[in-house]
N, C-alpha and C positions, 0 to 999 in steps of 0.2 A: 927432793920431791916431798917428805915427811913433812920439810919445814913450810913450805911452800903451802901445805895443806894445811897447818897450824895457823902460818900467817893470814891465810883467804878463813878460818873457819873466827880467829880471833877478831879481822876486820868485819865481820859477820854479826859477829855478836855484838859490838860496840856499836854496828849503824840502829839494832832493834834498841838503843835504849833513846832511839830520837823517834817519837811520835809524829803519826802522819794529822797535825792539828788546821785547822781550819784558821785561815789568815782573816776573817771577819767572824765571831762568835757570838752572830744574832741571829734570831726568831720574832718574823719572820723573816725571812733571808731580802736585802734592800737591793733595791733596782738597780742601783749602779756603787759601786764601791772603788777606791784604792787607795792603797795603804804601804808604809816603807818596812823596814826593820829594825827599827827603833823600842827603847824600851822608858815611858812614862809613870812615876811613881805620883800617886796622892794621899795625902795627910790627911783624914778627918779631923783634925784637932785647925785645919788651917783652909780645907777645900770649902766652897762657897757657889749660890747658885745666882746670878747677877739678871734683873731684868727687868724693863718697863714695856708696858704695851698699854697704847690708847686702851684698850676695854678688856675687860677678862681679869683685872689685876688679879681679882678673890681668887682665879682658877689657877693661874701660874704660882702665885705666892704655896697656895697649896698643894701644889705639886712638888715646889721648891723643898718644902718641908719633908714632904712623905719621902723622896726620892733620895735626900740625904741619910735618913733613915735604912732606906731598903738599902742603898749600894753601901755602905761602912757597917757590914751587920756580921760579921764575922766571929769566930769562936774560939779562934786557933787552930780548928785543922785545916786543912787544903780544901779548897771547898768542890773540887772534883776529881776523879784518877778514874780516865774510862777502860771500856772490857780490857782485861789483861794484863791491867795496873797490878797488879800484887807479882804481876812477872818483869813483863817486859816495858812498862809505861811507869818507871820510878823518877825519871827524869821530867818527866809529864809537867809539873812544877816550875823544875828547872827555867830561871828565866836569864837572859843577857842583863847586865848590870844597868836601871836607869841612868838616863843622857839628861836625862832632868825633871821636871814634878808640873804638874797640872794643877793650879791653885783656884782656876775659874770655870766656869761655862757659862760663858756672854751668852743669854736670847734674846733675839730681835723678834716681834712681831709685827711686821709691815705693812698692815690692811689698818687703815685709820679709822673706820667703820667698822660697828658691832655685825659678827658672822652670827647668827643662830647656828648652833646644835639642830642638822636635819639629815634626810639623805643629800647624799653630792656635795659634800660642804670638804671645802678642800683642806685634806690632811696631809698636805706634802710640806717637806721641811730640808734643808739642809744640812748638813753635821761638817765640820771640820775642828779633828783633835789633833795639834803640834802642841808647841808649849804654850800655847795659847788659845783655847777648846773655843767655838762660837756656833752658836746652832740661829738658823735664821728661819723662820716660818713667815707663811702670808699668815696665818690664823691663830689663835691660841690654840685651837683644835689637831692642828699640825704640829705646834711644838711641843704638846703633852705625847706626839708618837715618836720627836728626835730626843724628848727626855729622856723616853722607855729605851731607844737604841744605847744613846749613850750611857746610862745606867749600865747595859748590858756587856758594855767593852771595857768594865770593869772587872778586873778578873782579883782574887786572892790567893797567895800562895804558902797561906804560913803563916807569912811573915811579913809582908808588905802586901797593900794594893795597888795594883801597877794598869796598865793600857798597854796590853803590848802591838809591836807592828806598825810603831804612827812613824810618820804621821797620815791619818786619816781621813778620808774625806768621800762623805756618803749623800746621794743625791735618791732622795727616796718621795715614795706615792706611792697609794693601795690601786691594786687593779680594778677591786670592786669596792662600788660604797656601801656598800650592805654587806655585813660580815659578823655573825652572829651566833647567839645559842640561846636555842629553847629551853625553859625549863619549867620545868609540870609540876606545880604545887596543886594538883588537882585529886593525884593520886598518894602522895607525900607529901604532909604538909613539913614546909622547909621553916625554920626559925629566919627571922630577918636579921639577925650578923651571918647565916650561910650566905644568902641572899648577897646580903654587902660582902663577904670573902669572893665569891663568886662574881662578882661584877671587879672587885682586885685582879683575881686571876686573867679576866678577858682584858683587862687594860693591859695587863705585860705581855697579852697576845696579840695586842693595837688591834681585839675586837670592838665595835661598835654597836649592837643591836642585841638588846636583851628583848628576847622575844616571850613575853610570861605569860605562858599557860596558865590562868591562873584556877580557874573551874573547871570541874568532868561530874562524869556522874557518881564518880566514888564519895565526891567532899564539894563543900562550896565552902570557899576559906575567906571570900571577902564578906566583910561589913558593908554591907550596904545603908546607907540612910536614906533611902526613896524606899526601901523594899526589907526592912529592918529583918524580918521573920528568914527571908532567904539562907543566912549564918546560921540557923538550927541543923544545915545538914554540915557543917565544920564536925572533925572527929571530935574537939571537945570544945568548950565555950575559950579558952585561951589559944585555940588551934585557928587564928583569925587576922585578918590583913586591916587593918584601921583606919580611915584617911590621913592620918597620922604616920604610921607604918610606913603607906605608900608613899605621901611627903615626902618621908625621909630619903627613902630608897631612889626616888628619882631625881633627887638632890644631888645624891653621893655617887648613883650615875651618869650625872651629867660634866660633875667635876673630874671624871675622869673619861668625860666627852665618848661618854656612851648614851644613847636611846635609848627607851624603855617603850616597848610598843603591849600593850595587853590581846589579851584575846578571850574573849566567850566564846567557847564552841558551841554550835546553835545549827540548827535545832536538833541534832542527836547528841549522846552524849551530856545528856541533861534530867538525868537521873534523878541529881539530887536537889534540882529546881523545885521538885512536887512535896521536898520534905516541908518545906517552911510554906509556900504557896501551893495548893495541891491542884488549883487548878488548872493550872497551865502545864501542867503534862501531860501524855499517852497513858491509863495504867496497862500497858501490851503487857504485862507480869507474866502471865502465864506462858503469851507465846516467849517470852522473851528469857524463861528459864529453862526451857523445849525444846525449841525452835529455831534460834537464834542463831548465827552463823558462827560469830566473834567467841562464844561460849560463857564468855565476861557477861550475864546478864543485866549488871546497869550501865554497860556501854549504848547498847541498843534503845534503849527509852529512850523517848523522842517529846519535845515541845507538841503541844497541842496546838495547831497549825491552822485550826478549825475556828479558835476562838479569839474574838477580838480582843480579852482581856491579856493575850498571851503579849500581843503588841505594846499594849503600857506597859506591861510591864518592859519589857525590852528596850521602849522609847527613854522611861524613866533610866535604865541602867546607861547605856549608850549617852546619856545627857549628865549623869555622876563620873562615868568614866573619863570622859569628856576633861571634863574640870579638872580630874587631878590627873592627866596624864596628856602632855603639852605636844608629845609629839603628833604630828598631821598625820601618821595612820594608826587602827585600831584594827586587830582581824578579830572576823564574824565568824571563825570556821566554814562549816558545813562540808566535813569529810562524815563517811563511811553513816548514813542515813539512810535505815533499813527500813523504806516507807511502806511497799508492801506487806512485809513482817507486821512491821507494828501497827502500822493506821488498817492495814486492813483487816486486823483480829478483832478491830470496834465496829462490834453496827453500830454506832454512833456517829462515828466517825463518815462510813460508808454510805449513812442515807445523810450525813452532810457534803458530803462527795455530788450526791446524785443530784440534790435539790439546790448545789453552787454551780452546774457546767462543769465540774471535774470528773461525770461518768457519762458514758451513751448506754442505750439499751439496745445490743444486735442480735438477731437471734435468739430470741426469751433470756438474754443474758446480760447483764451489765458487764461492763468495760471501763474498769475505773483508770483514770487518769494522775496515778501518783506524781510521776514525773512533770509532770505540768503543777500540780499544787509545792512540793516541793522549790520546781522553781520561782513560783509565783512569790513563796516566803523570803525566796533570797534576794527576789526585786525589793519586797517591803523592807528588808533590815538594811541594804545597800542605801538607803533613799533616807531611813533614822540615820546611820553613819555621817552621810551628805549634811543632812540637815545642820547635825552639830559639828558641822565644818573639820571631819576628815574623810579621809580616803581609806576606802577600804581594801582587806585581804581577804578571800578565802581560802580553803583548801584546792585543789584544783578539778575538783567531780562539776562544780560550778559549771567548768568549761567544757570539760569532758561530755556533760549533758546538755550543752548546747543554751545552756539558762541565758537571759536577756542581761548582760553585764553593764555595766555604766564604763565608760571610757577611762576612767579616774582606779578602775576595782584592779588590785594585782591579784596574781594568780602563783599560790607558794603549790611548789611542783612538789610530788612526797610518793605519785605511782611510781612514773617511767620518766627516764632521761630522756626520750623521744617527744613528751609532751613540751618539754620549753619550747622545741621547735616548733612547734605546733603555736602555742601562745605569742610566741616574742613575730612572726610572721604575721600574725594577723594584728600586730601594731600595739601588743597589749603588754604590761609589766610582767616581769615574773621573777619569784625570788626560787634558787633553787634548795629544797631540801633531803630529795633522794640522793641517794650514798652516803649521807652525812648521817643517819642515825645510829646515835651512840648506844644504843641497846641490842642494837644486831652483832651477832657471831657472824654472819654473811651479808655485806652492807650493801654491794651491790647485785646481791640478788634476788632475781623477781623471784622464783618460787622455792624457796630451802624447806625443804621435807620432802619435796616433791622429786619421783625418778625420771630423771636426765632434766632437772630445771634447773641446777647452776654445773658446770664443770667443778671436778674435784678440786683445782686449785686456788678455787673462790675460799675455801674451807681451811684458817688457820689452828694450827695445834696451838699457841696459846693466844687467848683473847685478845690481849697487847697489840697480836701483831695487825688488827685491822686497819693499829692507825696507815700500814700503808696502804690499803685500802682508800681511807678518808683521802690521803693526801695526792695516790694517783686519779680520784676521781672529778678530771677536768673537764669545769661546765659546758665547755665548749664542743668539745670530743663529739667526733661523729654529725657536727650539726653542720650545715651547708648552711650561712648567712653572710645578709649582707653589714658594713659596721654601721649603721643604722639599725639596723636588727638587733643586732649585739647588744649595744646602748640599751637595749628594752630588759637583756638581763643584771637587772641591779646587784645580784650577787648570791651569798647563799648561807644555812646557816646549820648547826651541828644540834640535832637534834636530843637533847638528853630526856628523854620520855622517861616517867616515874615510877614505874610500876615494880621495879626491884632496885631502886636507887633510892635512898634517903640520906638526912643529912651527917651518917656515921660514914656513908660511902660515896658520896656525891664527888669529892676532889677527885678519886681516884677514878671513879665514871667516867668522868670527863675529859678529865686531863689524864695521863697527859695526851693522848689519842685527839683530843680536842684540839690540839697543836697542829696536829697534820691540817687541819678543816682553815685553822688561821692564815696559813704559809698559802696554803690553796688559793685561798683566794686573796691575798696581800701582795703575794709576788707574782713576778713575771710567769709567761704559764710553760719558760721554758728549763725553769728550776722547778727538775720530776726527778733528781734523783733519791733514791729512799738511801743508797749506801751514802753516800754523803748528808745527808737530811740528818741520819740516823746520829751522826756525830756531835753534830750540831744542837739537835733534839735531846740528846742525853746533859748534855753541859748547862742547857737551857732548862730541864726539866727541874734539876737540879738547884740552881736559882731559887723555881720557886717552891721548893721546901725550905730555903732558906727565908724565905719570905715568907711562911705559914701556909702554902696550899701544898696541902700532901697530895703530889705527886707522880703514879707512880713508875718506877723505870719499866724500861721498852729494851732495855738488856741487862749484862751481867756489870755493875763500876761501883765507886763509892763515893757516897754523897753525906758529906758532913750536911750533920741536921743544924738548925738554929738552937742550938743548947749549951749553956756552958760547960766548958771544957777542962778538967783538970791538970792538962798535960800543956807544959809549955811549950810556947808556939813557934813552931819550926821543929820539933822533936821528930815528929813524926817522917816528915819529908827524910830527915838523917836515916834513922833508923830505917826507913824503907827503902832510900838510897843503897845501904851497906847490904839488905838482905837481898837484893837484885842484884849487887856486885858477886856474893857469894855463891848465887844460880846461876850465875852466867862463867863465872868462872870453874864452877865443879862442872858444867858442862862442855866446857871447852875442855878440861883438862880428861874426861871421862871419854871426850872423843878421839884427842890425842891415844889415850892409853889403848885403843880399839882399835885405830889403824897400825900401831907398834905393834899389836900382838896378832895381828892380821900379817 
């Protein structure tokens, strides 16, 4: 019997040094996959990226470049051992001896006509890796997201870079075209290499939509050259976006077939409009250090809504914005615009009110009509967007208030999940951004401070763990439509608001939490699990520290950084091989000794 219980506790021990690993180790997780058990080794002194395509050459060639770079970047250590590796995951490594080497990856791009970089542009691609890797895409836009896969199925062990589990073959497409992250240089001004690192990091997330906040009322960071004076409210005169800058930025995002969409928020939220122009603001100052709901006093300062010079200006911006920023939408804002507060702290304002049809007199009493001038501003800026041929966004109070919308206007969701419904049924776009923001401790909840406004288990002990949060929150959930309806939700995007994020904490914000937001909406909606996610998410996070975007882990593992290495490579695998033999073995024999003296 004794031995019997030696032998079950010794077979015991030996099955925990086989890791339960994921037979496809990509983010986001790909529509369809299968794969053998096969193991493929590659050389970078001999591996090469092969490929012509009617149009796009500049994009693929470029990518050809970077991607051999990112995937043969190694240091000598192991470039993963997830939770528990220092015990039971020494074998983690551990791989079947290659059956042969992978020297190529043939791309075909099969559309003979130039695709524009837009929404719906189709990013589907094939992958198949034997000893003979070939990825096929209709677009060059599709095969920059089977470079990012294949990139990814390259694993390091040491000692060698291998593919394991071929051969391979992935049949992939994003579920939404719109898939995205905000980011608020309004509040923080960001350098433009964060900017360009950050637009790195969404491409190994196959994100597509850099959504730039780029003004608030804290800072005005663009150069304007219609409205030169507006940059005096930039925190310092080098604290500034140049058309130059911007250029650049939307260059380097579009080679890695991302979007750059801007946004003025307007008319609240425009604080520091009246630094350089003073007359196109509200000064509500008083009520607005008092009074104010938000407590941030230059949130609430509002555009002067009353004056036609507010318009030029606006016409002018929307007409510079225009030009260097190609994509067909721009958003206008118009969230959380405290018209009462502000417009009505001005008799100015007020007996402009009376003498435009924006008040009645009932009862010895005026009756002013914010809501109706508020809307009337978001017809005028809808109408300059039109003019210079895009299509607008706003926040969604737009809708919520019933404002006169143009058919063309989306509607980015950021109250309630219950408004897409509301939007996408009455036949209109909507991109969603509620539960996606990255500054919340409680992402999907409506009222956190408030008693009995989220359930306690909305409420994680550490901040990390929201990304499941981000990732179980499916757009769809809960909504009754029809797939015509559906269609009206373009997608959704992860909001990284500024206001205690800069560019010493910005990777860490985001990512890796930002991950869950990608997968969300990349993949099928019926890959929800976070314990499987979370394996996958760690190996991947991983990656990209290896690639220079710090990071950071969502559990307990070790992740060689991109640094050179002292210790010769494969040491480490040994040495930690022998100290897992020697735990498992004093533990085996400690239990032996327990049941003998029992």
């Amino acid at each position: 019997m004794k031995a019997l219980v030696f032998l079950f506790l010794l077979a015991y021990a030996s099955s925990q040094s086989i890791p339960v690993i994921p037979t496809v180790n990509v983010w986001p997780y790909p529509q369809s996959f299968q794969n053998g058990s096969t193991t493929l080794s590659l050389n970078p002194n001999f591996f090469n990226f092969v490929g012509q395509t009617p149009w796009g050459q500049d994009i693929l060639d470029n990518a050809f470049q970077r991607y051999k770079s990112l995937i043969f970047n190694a240091n000598g250590l192991p470039a993963h051992v997830p939770s528990g590796g220092a015990v039971f995951y020494r074998n983690y490594n551990n791989i079947t001896n290659p059956t042969g080497s992978v020297f190529n990856l043939t791309v075909t791009v099969t559309s003979n006509t130039e695709v524009p970089l837009g929404y719906g542009v189709d990013e589907s691609y094939q992958l198949i890796v034997s000893s003979e890797a070939k990825l096929t895409a209709n677009t060059v836009w599709g095969a920059l997201r089977g470079i990012e896969t294949f990139s990814q199925l390259v694993e390091w062990n040491g000692q060698i870079y291998y593919i394991p589990n071929t051969p391979v073959q992935i049949s992939d497409f994003p579920r939404f075209g719109w898939r995205g992250i905000l980011l608020d240089t309004g509040r923080h001004y960001f350098p433009v290499s964060t900017i360009l690192r950050t637009l790195d990091a969404m491409s190994y997330h196959k994100m597509n939509v850099l959504h730039w906040h780029m003004v608030d009322g804290d800072s005005f960071a663009f150069q304007s050259t219609t409205w030169p004076t507006l940059s005096e409210a930039a925190y310092t005169p080098a604290s500034i976006y140049t058309h130059s800058d911007i250029t650049n930025i939307v260059n380097y995002a579009r080679f890695r077939g991302i979007r750059v969409i801007p946004e003025f928020d307007m008319p609240g939220h425009s604080a520091s409009w009246g630094v350089g122009l003073p007359g196109v603001t509200i000064p509500c100052w008083e009520w607005a250090q008092n009074g104010n709901p938000l407590g941030l006093f230059w949130n609430v300062i509002t555009l002067d809504v009353t004056n036609d010079y507010t318009y030029t200006v606006i016409d002018g911006l929307i007409k510079e914005l225009a030009a260097l920023f190609p994509d067909e939408y721009i958003h206008l804002g118009g969230d959380e615009v405290f018209a009462q507060g502000c417009w009505g702290s001005q008799p100015y304002v007020l007996e402009w009110m009376e003498t435009n049809g924006y008040a009645e007199y009932v009862n010895d009493t005026w009756v002013y009509n914010y809501t109706g001038l508020w809307g009337d501003f978001e017809a005028k800026v809808q109408a300059i967007g039109v003019k210079y041929g895009k299509r607008v966004v706003l926040w969604e109070e737009s809708f919520d208030h019933g404002f006169e919308l143009l058919n063309t206007t989306t509607i980015n969701i950021w109250l309630s999940p219950q408004e897409l419904e509301s939007v996408v049924t009455s036949g209109r776009d909507a991109v969603l951004s509620y539960g996606y923001y990255l500054d919340r401790q409680m992402p999907t909840c409506n009222n956190p401070g408030v008693t009995g406004g989220c359930p306690n288990e909305d409420y994680h002990w550490f901040f990390i763990d929201t990304w499941e949060d981000f990732y179980l929150n499916e757009p769809l959930d809960g909504l009754n439509l029809t797939p015509e309806q559906e269609a009206h939700v373009l997608g959704g995007e992860g909001s990284a608001w500024g206001e205690n994020m800069d560019t010493a904490t910005i990777d860490d914000r985001i990512w890796t939490r930002g991950g869950a937001i990608a997968e969300r909406l990349w993949s099928a909606r019926e890959v929800n699990d976070t314990i499987q996610a979370s394996v996958r998410l760690s190996a991947f996070r991983c990656k990209l520290v290896r690639r220079g975007i710090m990071s950071g882990p969502i559990t307990v593992d070790f992740c060689a950084w991109n640094t050179p290495s002292t210790n010769t490579p494969g040491t480490e695998v040994a040495e930690a091989s022998r100290t897992w033999k020697y735990i498992a073995y004093s533990f085996i024999i400690a239990t032996v000794l327990l049941l003998l003296v029992n």
